[in-house]
C-alpha positions as CSV (number, residue, x, y, z in Angstrom):
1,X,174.3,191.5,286.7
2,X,173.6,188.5,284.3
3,X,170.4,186.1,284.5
4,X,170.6,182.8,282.9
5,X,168.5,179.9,283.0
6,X,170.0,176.3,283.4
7,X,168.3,173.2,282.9
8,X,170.4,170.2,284.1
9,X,168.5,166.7,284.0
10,X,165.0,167.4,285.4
11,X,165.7,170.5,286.9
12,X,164.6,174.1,286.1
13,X,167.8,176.3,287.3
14,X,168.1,180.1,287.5
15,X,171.3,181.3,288.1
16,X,171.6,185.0,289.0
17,X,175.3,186.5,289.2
18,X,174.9,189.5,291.3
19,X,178.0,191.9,291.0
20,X,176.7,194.9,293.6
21,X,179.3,193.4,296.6
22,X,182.7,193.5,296.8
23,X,183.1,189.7,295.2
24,X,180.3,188.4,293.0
25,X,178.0,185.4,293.9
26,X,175.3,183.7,293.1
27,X,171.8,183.0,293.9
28,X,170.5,179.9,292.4
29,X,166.7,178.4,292.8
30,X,164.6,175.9,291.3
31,X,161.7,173.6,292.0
32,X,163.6,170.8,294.4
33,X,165.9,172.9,296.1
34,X,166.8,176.6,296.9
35,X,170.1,177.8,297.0
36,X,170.4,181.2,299.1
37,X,173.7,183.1,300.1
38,X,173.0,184.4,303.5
39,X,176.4,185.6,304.3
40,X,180.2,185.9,302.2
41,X,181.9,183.1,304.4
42,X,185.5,183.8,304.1
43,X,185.5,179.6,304.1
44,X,183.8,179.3,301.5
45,X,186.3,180.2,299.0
46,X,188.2,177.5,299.8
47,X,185.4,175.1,300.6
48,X,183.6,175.8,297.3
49,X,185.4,174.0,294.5
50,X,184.8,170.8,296.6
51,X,181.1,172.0,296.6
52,X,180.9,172.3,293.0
53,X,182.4,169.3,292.2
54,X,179.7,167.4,294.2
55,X,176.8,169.7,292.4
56,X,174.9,168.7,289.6
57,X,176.1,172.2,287.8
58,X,179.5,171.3,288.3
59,X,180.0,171.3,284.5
60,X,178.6,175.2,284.3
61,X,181.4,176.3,286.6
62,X,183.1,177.6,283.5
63,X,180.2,180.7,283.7
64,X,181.1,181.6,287.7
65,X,183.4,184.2,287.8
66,X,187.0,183.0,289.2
67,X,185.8,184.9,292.8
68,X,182.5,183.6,292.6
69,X,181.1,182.0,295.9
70,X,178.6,179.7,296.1
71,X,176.5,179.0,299.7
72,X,174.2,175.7,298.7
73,X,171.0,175.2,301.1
74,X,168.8,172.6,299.8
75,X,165.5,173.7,300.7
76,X,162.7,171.2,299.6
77,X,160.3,174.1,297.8
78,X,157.8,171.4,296.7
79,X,156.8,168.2,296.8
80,X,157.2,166.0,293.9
81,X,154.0,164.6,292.7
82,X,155.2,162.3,290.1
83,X,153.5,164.4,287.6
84,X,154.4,167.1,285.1
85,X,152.6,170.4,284.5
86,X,153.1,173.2,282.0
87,X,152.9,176.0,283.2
88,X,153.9,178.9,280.4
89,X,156.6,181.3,279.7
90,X,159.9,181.8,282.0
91,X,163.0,182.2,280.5
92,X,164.4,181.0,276.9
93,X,166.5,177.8,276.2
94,X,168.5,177.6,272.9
95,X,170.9,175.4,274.4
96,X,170.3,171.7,276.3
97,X,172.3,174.0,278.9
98,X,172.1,177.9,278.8
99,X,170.8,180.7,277.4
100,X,170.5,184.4,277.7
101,X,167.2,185.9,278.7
102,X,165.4,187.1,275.7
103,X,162.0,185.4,275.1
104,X,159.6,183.1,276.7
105,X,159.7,179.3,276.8
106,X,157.4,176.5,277.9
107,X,159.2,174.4,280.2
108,X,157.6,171.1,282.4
109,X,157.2,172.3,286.3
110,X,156.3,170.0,289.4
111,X,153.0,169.4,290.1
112,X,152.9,170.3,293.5
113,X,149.8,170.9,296.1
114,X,148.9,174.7,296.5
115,X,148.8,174.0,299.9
116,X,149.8,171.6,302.7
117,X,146.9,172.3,304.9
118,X,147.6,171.8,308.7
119,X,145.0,173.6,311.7
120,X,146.5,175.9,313.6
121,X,147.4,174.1,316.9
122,X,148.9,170.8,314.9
123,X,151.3,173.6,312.6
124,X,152.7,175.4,316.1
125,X,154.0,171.3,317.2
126,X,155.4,170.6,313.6
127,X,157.3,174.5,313.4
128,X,158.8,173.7,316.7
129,X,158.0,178.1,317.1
130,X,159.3,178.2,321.0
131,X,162.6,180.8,321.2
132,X,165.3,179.6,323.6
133,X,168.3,180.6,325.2
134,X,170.4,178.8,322.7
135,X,171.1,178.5,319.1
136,X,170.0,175.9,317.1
137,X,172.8,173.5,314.9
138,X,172.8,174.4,311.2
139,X,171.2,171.4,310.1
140,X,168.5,172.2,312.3
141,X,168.2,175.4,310.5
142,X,167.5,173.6,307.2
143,X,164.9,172.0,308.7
144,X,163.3,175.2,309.6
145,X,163.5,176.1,306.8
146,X,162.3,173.3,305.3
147,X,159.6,173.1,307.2
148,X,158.2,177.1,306.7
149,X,158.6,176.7,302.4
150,X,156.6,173.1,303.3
151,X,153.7,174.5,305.2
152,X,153.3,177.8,303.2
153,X,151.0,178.8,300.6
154,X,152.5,178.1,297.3
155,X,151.3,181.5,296.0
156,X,152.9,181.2,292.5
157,X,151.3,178.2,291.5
158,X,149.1,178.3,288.6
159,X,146.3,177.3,290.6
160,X,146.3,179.7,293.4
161,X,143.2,181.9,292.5
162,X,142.3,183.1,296.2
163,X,143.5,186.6,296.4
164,X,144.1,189.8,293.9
165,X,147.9,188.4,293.8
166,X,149.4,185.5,292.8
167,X,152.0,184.1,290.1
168,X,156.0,185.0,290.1
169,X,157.5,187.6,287.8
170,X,160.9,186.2,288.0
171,X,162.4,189.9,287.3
172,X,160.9,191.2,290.2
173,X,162.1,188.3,292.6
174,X,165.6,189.1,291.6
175,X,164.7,192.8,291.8
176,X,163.9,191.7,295.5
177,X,167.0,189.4,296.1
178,X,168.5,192.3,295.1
179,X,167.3,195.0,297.8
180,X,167.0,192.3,300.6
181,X,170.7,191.8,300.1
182,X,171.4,195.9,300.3
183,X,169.3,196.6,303.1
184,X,168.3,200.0,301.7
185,X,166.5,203.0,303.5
186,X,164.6,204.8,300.8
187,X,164.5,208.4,302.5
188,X,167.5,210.6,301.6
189,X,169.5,210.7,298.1
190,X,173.3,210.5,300.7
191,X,171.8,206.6,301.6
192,X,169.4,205.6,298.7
193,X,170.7,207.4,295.8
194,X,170.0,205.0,293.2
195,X,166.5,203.9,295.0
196,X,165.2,207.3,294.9
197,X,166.1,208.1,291.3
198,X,164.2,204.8,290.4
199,X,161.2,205.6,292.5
200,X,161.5,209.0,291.0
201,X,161.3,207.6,287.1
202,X,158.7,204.8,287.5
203,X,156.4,207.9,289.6
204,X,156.9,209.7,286.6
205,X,156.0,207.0,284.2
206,X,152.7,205.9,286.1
207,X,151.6,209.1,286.0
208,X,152.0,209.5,282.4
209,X,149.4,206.8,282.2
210,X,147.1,208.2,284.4
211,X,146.9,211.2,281.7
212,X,148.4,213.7,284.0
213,X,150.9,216.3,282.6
214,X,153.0,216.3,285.8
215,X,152.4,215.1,289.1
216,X,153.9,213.5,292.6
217,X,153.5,210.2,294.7
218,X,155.1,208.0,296.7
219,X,155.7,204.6,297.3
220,X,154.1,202.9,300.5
221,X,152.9,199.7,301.8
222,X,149.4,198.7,300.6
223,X,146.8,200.4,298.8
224,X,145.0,201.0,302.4
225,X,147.8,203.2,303.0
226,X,147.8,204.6,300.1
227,X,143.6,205.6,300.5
228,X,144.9,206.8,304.0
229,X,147.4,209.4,302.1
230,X,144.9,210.5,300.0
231,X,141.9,211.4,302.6
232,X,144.5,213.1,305.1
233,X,145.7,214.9,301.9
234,X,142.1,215.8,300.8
235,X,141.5,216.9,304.3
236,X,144.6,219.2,304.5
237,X,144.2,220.7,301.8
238,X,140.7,221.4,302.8
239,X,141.6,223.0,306.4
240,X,145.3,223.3,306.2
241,X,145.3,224.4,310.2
242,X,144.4,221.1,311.3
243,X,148.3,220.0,311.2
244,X,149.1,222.2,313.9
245,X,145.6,223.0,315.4
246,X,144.5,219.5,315.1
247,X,140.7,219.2,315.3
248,X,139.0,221.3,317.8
249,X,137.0,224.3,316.0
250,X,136.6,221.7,312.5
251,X,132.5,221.5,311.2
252,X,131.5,218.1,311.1
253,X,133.7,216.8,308.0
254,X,132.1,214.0,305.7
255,X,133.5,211.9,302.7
256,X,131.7,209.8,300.2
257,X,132.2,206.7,298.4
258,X,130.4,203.8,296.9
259,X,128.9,200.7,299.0
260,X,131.7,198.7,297.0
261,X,134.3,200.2,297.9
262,X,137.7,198.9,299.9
263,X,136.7,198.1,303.7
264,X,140.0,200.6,304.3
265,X,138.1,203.2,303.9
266,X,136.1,202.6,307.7
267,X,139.4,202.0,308.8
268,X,140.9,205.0,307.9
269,X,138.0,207.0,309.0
270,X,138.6,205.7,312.1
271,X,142.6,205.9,311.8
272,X,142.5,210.0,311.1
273,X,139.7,210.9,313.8
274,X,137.0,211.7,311.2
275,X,134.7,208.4,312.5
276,X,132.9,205.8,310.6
277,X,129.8,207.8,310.9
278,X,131.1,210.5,308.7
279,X,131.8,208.0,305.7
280,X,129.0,208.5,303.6
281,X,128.0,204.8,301.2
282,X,126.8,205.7,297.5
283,X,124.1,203.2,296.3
284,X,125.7,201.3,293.7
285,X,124.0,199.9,290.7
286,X,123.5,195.8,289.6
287,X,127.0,195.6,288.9
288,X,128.6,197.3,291.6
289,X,129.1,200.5,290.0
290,X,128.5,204.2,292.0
291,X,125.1,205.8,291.3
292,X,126.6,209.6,290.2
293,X,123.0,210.8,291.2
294,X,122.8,209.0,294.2
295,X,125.9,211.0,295.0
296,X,124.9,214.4,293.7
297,X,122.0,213.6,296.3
298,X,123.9,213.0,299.4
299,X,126.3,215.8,298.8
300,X,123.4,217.8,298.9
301,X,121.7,216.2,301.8
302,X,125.1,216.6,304.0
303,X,125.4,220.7,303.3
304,X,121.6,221.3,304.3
305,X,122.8,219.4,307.6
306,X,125.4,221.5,308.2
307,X,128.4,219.0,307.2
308,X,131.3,220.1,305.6
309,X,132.0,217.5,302.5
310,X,135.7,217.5,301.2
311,X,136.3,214.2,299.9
312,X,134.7,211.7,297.2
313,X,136.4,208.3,296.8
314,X,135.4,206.3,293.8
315,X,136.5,202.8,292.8
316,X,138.5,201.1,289.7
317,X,137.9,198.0,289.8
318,X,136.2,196.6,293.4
319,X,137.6,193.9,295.4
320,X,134.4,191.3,295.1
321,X,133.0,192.3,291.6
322,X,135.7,194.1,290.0
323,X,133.9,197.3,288.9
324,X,134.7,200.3,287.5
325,X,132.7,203.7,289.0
326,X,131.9,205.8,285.8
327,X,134.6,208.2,286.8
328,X,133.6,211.4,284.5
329,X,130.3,211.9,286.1
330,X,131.5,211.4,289.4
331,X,134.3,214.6,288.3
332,X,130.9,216.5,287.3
333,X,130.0,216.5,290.9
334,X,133.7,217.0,292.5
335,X,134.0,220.2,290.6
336,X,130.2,221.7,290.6
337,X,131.0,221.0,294.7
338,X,134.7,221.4,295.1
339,X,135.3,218.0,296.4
340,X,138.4,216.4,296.1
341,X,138.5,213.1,294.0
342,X,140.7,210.3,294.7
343,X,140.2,207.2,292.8
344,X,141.2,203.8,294.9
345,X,143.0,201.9,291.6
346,X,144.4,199.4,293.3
347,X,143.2,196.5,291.6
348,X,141.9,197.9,288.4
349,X,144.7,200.3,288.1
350,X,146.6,198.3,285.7
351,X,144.3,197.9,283.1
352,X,145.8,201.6,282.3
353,X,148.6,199.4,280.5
354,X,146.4,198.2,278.2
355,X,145.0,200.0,275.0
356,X,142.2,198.0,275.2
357,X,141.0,198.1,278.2
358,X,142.3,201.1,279.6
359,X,138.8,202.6,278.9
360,X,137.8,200.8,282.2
361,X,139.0,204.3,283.8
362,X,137.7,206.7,281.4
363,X,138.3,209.7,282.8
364,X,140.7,209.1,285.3
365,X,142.8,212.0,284.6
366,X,140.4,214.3,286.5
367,X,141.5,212.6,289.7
368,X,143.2,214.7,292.5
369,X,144.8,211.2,293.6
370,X,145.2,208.1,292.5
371,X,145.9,204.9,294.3
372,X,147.6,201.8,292.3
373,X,148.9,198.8,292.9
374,X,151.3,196.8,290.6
375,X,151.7,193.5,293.1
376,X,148.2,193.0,291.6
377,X,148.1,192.5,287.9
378,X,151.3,193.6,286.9
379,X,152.7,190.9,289.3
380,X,155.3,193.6,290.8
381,X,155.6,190.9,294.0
382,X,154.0,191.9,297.5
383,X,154.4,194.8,298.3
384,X,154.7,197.5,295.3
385,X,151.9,200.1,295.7
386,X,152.3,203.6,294.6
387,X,149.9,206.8,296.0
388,X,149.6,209.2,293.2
389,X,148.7,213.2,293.0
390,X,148.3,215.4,290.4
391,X,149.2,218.4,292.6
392,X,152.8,219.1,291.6
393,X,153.3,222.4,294.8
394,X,155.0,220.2,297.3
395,X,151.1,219.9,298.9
396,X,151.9,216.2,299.8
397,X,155.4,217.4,301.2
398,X,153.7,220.5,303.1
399,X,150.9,218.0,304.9
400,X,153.4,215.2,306.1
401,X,156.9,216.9,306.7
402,X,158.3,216.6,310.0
403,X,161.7,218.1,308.9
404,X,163.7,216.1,311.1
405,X,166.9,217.9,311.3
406,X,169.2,214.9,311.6
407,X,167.9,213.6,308.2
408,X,166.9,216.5,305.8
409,X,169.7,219.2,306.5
410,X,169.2,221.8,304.0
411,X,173.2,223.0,303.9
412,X,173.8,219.2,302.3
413,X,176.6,219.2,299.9
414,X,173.7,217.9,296.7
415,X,170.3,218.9,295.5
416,X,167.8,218.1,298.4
417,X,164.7,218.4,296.5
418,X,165.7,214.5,295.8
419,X,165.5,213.8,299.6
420,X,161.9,212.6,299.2
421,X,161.6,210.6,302.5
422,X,159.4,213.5,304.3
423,X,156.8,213.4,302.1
424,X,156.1,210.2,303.8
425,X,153.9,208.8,307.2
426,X,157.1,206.5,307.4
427,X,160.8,207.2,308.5
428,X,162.6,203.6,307.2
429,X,160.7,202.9,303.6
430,X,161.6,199.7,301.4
431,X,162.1,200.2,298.0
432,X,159.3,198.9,296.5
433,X,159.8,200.8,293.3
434,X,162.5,198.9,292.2
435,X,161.2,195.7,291.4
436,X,158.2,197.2,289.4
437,X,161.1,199.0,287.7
438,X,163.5,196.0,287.3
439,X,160.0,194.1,285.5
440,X,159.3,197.1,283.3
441,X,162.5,197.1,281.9
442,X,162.6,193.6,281.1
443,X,159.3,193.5,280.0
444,X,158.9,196.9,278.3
445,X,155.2,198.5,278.1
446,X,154.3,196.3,275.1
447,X,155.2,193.0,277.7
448,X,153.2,194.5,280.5
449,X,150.2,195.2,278.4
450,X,150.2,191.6,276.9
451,X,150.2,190.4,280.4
452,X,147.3,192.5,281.1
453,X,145.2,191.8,278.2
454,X,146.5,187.9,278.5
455,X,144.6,187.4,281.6
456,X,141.3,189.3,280.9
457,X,141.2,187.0,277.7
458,X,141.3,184.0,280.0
459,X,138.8,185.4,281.9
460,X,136.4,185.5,279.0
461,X,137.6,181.8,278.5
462,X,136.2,180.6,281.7
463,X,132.8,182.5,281.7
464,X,132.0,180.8,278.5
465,X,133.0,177.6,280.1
466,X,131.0,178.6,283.0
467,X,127.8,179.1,280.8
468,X,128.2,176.0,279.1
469,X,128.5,173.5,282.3
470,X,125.6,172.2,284.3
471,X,125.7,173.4,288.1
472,X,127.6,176.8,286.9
473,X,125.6,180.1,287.1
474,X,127.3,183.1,286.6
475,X,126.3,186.5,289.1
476,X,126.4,188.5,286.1
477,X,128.5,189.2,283.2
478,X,132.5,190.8,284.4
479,X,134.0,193.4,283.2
480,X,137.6,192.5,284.7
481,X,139.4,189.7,286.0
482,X,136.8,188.8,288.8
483,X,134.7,186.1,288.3
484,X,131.7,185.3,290.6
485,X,129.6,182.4,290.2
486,X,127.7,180.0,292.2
487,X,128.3,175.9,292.0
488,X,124.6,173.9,292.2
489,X,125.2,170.4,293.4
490,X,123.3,167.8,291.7
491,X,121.2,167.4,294.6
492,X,119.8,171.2,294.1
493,X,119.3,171.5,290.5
494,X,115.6,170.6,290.5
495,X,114.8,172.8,293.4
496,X,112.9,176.3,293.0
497,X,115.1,178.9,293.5
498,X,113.4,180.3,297.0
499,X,114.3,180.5,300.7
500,X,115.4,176.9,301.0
501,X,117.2,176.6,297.7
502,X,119.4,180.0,298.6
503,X,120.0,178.6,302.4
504,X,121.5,175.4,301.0
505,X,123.1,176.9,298.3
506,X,124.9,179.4,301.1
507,X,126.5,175.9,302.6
508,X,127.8,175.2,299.6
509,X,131.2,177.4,298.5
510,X,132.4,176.9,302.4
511,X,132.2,173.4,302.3
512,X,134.0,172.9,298.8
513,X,136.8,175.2,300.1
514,X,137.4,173.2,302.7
515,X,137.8,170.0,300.8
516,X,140.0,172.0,298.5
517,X,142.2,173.4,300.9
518,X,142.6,169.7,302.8
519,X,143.5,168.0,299.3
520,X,145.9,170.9,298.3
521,X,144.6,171.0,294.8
522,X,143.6,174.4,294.2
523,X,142.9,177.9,296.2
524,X,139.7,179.8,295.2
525,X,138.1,182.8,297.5
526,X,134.2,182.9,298.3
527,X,131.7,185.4,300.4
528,X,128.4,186.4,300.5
529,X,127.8,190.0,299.1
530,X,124.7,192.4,299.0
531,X,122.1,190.1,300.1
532,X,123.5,187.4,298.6
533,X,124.5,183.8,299.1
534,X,127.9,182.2,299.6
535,X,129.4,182.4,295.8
536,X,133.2,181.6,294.6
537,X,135.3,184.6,292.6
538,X,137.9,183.6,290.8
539,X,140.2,185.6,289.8
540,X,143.1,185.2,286.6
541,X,146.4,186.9,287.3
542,X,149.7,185.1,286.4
543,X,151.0,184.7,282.7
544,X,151.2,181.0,283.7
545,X,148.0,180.5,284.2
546,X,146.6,178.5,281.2
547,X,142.6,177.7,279.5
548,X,143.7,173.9,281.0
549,X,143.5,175.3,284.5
550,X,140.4,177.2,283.7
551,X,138.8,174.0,283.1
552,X,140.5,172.0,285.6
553,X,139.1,174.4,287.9
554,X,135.5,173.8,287.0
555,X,136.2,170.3,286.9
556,X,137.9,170.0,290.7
557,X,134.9,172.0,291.9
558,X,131.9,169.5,290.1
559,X,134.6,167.1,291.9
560,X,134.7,168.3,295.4
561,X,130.9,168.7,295.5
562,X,129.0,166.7,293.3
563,X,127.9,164.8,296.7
564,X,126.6,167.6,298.6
C-alpha cells in the first residue's frame, strides 16, 4: 500500500493505492468531493480511462498502476465558505504535485460550518428516510449521500470541542477503509489471521505502558464495555461458581467507586444483576478526585453490614472535570481488603504516552484491570477501546468461554491458543486494533506522545486566555484536557454572586449553545455538576486544533451572548 497526497488547483487530494484485492484501486478524498470504490465493476475497466481524462488528476494517471480502477462519487463533504483556514499538519508536499508521506505540512482547508443544524422532524422530510419496495436510480443515491455527509456533524473540524473525540488521524481512516473493505471477523486465527496477531502486538504494547510485566485484554466496543468486563471479571474471580450456579446462595455483593465516576458503572450494575443499590459513591474532593479515607470508611461500613465487597473502581481522568483518583492509596486499601482494582482509563489513559504527564496515573501498575481508550486522545477513530488485565492464567478466557464447538475446535491443524475470540461477551468483533496499530506505526511512540503533550499545552493556552478576559471564570485550575468555565454576560457582571446571580447564570451556557449550534460555527458541551450551575467544558484533542481557535472560541462565545 502507498499513501500520497496530491494537491491539484485548490484541492487537498489523498490518494490511497490499496493492493489487498485481487487488482489494486484507489480510494481518493478531499474537502469538495469524496471518491469511494464500493464495488470492482468489471465496466469500469473499460469505462475508466474516459473517466480520468475528464478528472482534474488526469495528469497523475502515470502513478495508477496499469489495472488500477477508479469508481468517482462526488460527494459534497463541505460547504465552501469562501474562506480559508489553517488547520495544521497532514501530509508533506515537496512537489506542486506529490509527495511521499514523511512529515507534517500546513496546508489551507475550507472553512466549513461544524454543523448544519436542522430539528428533528424538518431532517426526516429533507433525508427522504421511508424504505420502499423499489430501488432508488444511482443518481438518486448520490444525493443520499449527499444529503447524510451535509447534515452530519463535521466531527474533524478544528472546532468541534463537544465530546472526548474529535479530529482525523488520516492513518487510522485508511486503517478503516482498509478493514471496511475486508469485512473481517476478529475471532479465530483460520479467518482473522493477520487481525489477531495485530491485536495481539498493540495488547502487548499497551500493557508495557501500564507498567505490567505481562498481561491480557481484549478489544471491544466502548470503555462502558470495557468497565462491564472488568466488574464481571472482579466478580468471577471472587465466586467463580456463579458462571454455572448463577446467583442464588451469593451474600449481598457491593462495589465502590468515586461520585465522578463514568455513569456506566449504574448501568452495568444493573446489566450483571448486582443492582444500583450495591454501587457504593466515594466522596470526592474539590477537584473531583476520590477521598482514599472516605473509601477505607465505607469498606468498612459495608463488612459490619454483612456485605461482601469485591470490587473498587477508581477513575483516570473523569468525563466532566478530567481527574485523576490518587491511585496508590486507593491500592493501600484493595490489598489491606483484597479488593480487586480496576481503573476506568478511558479518557486519561493516554497520557501514559507521555513522559510528562504520565504521572497523572501514578501507580497504575497496581491495577487488576485497566480500561483505555485510544479513539480519545490518541485519535485512533471511533471505536478503538482496549480492556486490560494483568492476570496472565487465562482468568479472562475461563469467566467468558462458551467453547462453541463449530468455532474453537481444538484438533485445528495450527496453534489455538491464537484463537482469542472466546475470551469475549461478543461472537462477530471488528478489528479495532488495527487502526490504533496502522497510527502507531506511522506515528511511532515519540509522534503519539507529541500529540498528547501538544494538546495539554493548548489547554494551558486557553486557561490563561480565560483568566485574562472579562466574563470568563474558570471552575478551578485542570489538570488535563477538560476545561470548565462559566461565560458572565455583560448584563451580570455587577451582580452579587447569590441565588439570583447563579439562577441566571444557569440560563446562560444552554442558550449560547443553541445559537452556536444554529449558526454552525463551533460545537462546545455544557452541564450542571455537583451543585452547580450550567458551565461549558471544552475539551482540546486534534493536532489541528490551533491557539487561533482557542481564542476564536472565547471570542464566538462573548459573541453569541454578549446580549443576554
Amino acid at each position: 500500500m502507498s499513501i500520497h497526497s496530491v494537491m491539484p488547483s485548490n484541492h487537498l487530494v489523498f490518494v490511497a493505492l490499496f493492493s489487498f484485492c485481487p487488482q489494486p484501486f484507489t480510494v481518493l478524498f478531499c474537502p469538495t468531493w469524496m471518491s469511494v470504490l464500493s464495488g470492482l465493476l468489471p465496466k469500469l475497466k473499460t469505462e475508466s480511462p474516459a473517466l480520468l481524462q475528464q478528472h482534474p488528476l488526469y495528469q497523475m494517471s502515470e502513478l495508477w498502476p496499469q489495472e488500477t480502477v477508479l469508481a468517482c462519487l462526488h460527494l459534497s463533504l463541505f460547504h465552501w465558505s469562501g474562506s480559508f483556514t489553517r488547520v495544521g499538519p497532514v501530509f508533506p508536499t515537496s512537489s506542486p504535485h506529490l509527495a511521499p508521506v514523511s512529515a507534517p505540512v500546513t496546508v489551507l482547508w475550507p472553512n466549513p460550518q461544524v454543523c448544519e443544524w436542522r430539528p428533528p422532524e424538518e431532517l426526516k422530510r429533507l433525508l427522504d428516510l421511508e424504505l420502499r419496495d423499489a430501488g432508488e436510480p444511482h443518481h438518486r443515491l448520490l444525493q443520499r449521500c449527499q444529503d447524510v455527509i451535509r447534515y452530519s456533524v463535521k466531527t474533524n473540524h478544528p472546532r468541534f470541542f463537544n465530546q472526548l473525540y474529535a479530529g482525523l488521524d488520516y492513518y487510522s481512516l485508511v486503517a478503516r477503509f482498509m478493514t471496511e473493505a475486508l469485512n473481517p471477523s476478529v475471532y479465530t486465527y483460520e479467518v482473522s489471521p493477520v487481525f489477531l496477531l495485530v491485536e495481539e502486538a498493540v495488547l502487548k504494547k499497551m500493557i508495557e505502558f501500564i507498567g505490567w510485566k505481562e498481561g491480557d485484554g481484549i478489544f471491544n466496543p466502548g470503555g462502558s464495555v470495557s468497565n462491564m468486563y472488568a466488574m464481571n471479571l472482579a466478580r468471577y474471580k471472587y465466586c467463580p461458581d456463579i458462571k454455572e450456579k448463577g446467583l442464588s446462595g451469593l451474600p449481598r455483593l457491593i462495589l465502590f467507586t468515586s461520585a465522578e465516576c463514568h455513569y456506566s458503572m449504574k448501568k452495568s450494575a444493573s446489566f450483571l444483576g448486582i443492582g444500583t443499590e450495591n454501587v457504593c459513591f466515594v466522596e470526592t474532593d474539590g477537584r473531583g478526585k476520590m477521598i482514599p479515607e472516605e473509601l477505607e470508611k465505607r469498606v468498612q461500613k459495608a463488612k459490619k453490614e454483612g456485605a461482601a465487597p469485591f470490587l473498587v473502581c477508581a477513575t483516570s481522568g473523569t468525563t466532566v472535570l478530567g481527574a485523576f483518583d490518587p491511585l496508590d492509596e486507593i491500592a493501600d486499601i484493595c490489598e489491606r481488603h483484597g479488593l480487586w482494582l480496576h481503573v476506568d482509563a478511558s479518557w486519561g489513559g493516554s497520557a501514559l504516552m507521555s513522559r510528562k504527564h504520565r504521572r497523572l496515573l501514578q501507580g497504575i501498575h497496581r491495577a487488576d484491570s485497566v480500561a483505555w481508550n485510544p479513539h480519545k486522545m490518541l485519535m485512533a477513530g471511533i471505536q478503538c477501546c482496549a480492556f486490560l488485565v494483568k492476570d496472565k492464567s487465562d482468568l479472562l478466557k475461563r469467566c467468558y468461554s462458551a467453547n462453541a464447538s463449530y468455532l474453537f475446535q481444538q484438533d485445528k491443524f495450527y496453534d489455538v491458543s491464537y484463537d482469542t475470540g472466546d475470551k469475549s461477551i461478543q461472537c462477530s468483533r471488528r478489528p479495532d486494533a488495527f487502526k490504533f496499530w496502522l497510527a502507531w506505526k506511522a506515528l511511532g511512540t515519540l509522534g503519539l506522545e507529541e500529540r498528547v503533550n501538544r494538546a495539554l499545552a493548548l489547554s494551558r493556552y486557553l486557561v490563561e486566555e480565560i483568566k485574562k478576559r472579562e466574563g470568563f471564570k474558570l471552575l478551578m485550575e485542570p489538570e488535563y484536557a477538560n476545561i470548565c468555565f462559566w461565560y458572565i454576560p455583560p448584563s451580570l457582571r455587577q451582580i452579587e454572586e447569590g441565588p439570583e446571580f447563579w439562577a441566571k447564570l444557569h440560563l446562560v451556557a444552554p442558550a449560547i449553545k443553541e445559537r452556536m449550534m444554529k449558526k454552525g460555527s463551533l460545537m462546545l458541551g455544557y452541564q450542571p455538576h455537583q451543585g452547580k450551575v450550567n458551565f461549558f467544558r471544552q475539551v482540546v484533542i486534534s493536532p489541528q486544533v490551533s491557539r487561533e481557535d482557542m481564542d476564536f472560541l472565547l471570542d464566538e462565545i462573548d459573541l453569541l451572548g454578549k446580549d443576554m
